[in-house]
C-alpha positions as CSV (number, residue, x, y, z in Angstrom):
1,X,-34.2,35.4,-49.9
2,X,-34.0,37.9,-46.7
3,X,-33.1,35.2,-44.4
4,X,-30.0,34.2,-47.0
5,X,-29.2,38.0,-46.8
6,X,-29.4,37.9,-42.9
7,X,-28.1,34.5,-41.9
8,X,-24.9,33.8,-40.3
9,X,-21.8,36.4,-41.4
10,X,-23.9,38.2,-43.1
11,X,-25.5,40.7,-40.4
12,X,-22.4,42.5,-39.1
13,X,-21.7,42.9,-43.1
14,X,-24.8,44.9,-43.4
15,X,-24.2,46.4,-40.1
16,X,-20.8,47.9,-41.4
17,X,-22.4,48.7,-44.7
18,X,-25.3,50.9,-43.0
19,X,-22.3,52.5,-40.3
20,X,-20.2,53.3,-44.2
21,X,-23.2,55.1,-45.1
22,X,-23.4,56.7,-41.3
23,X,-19.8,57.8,-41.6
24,X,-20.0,59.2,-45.4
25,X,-23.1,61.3,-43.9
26,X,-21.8,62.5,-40.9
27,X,-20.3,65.7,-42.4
28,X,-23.3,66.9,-43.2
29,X,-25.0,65.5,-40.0
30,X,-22.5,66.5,-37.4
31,X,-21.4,70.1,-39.4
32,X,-18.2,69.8,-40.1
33,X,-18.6,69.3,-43.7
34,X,-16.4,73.0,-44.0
35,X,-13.3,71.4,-42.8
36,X,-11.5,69.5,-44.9
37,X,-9.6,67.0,-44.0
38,X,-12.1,65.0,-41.4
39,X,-14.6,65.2,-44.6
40,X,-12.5,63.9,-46.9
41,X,-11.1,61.5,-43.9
42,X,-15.0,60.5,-43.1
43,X,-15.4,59.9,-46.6
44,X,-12.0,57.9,-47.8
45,X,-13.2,55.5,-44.3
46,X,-16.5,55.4,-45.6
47,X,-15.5,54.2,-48.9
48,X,-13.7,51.7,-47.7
49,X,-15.6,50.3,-45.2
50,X,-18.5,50.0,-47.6
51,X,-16.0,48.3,-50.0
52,X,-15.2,45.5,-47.6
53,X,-19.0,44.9,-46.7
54,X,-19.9,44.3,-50.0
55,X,-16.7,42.3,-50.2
56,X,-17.4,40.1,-47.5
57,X,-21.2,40.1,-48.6
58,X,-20.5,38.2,-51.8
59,X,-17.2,36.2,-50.3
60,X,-16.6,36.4,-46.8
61,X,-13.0,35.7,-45.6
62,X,-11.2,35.9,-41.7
63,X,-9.1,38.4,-43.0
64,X,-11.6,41.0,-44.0
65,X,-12.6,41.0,-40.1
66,X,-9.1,42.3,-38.6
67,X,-8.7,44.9,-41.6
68,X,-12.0,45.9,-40.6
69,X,-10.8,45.9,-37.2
70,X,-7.8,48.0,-38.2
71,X,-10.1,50.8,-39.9
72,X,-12.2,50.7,-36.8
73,X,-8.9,51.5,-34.5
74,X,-7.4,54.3,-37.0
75,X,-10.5,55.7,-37.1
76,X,-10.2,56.3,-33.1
77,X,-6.9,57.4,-33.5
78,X,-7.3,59.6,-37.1
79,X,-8.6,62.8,-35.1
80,X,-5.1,63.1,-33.3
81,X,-2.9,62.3,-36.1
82,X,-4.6,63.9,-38.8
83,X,-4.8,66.8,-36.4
84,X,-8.5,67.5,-36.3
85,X,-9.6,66.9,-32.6
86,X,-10.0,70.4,-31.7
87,X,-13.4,69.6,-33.6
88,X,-15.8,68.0,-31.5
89,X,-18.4,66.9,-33.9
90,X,-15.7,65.6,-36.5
91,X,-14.1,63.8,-33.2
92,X,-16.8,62.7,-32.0
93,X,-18.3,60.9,-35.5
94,X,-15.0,58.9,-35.8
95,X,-14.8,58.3,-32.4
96,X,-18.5,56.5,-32.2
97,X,-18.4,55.0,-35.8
98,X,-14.6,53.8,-34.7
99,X,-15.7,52.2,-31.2
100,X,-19.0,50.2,-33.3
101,X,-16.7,49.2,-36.4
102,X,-14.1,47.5,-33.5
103,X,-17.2,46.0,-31.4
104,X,-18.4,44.7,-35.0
105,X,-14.9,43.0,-35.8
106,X,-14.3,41.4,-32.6
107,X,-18.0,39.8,-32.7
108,X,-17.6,38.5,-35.9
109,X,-14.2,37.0,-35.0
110,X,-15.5,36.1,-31.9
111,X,-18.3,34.1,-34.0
112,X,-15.6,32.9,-36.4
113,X,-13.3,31.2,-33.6
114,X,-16.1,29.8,-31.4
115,X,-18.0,28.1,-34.7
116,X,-14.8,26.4,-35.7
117,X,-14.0,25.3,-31.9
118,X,-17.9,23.9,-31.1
């Protein structure tokens, strides 16, 4: 049963589950929890991240890998545009979760193209 839960796709899955969990945390962790908007931001991304884990964890599709990819790039970006970069800590948590949600996507596509070439 754990090796069906850890084989093949399914690691970065439960990688991007445990960052979801990381990233709805990180309020509390990293202090910001007083300012809104990167709480509420850390916590929309959060739910959504989780959502396509467990997605992915009962069906697992190519296209859930470059949304994924896509949450991981606005999350680099969101401290600018949602205006909340004068924050380090907040900056920071969507900065790091960000840069290991893209690393994530572009492994499992990675995995994807070179199984279907070999």
């Amino acid at each position: 049963m754990i090796s069906t839960l850890f084989s093949g796709k399914r690691v970065q899955d439960w990688l991007l589950l445990l960052l979801a969990l990381g990233l709805f945390s990180t309020p509390w962790l990293a202090g910001f929890r007083a300012m809104e908007v990167p709480t509420w931001h850390a916590w929309v991304m959060a739910f959504l991240l989780a959502y396509l884990a467990l997605a992915a964890l009962s069906e697992a599709r190519q296209w859930e890998e470059w949304v994924t990819l896509g949450l991981g790039l606005w999350l680099i970006v969101a401290p600018w545009v949602l205006r909340f970069s004068s924050d380090t800590a907040a900056e920071r948590a969507h900065w790091l979760v960000g840069g290991l949600v893209i690393v994530i996507s572009l492994a499992a596509e990675w995995r994807f193209r070179h199984a279907r070439t070999s």
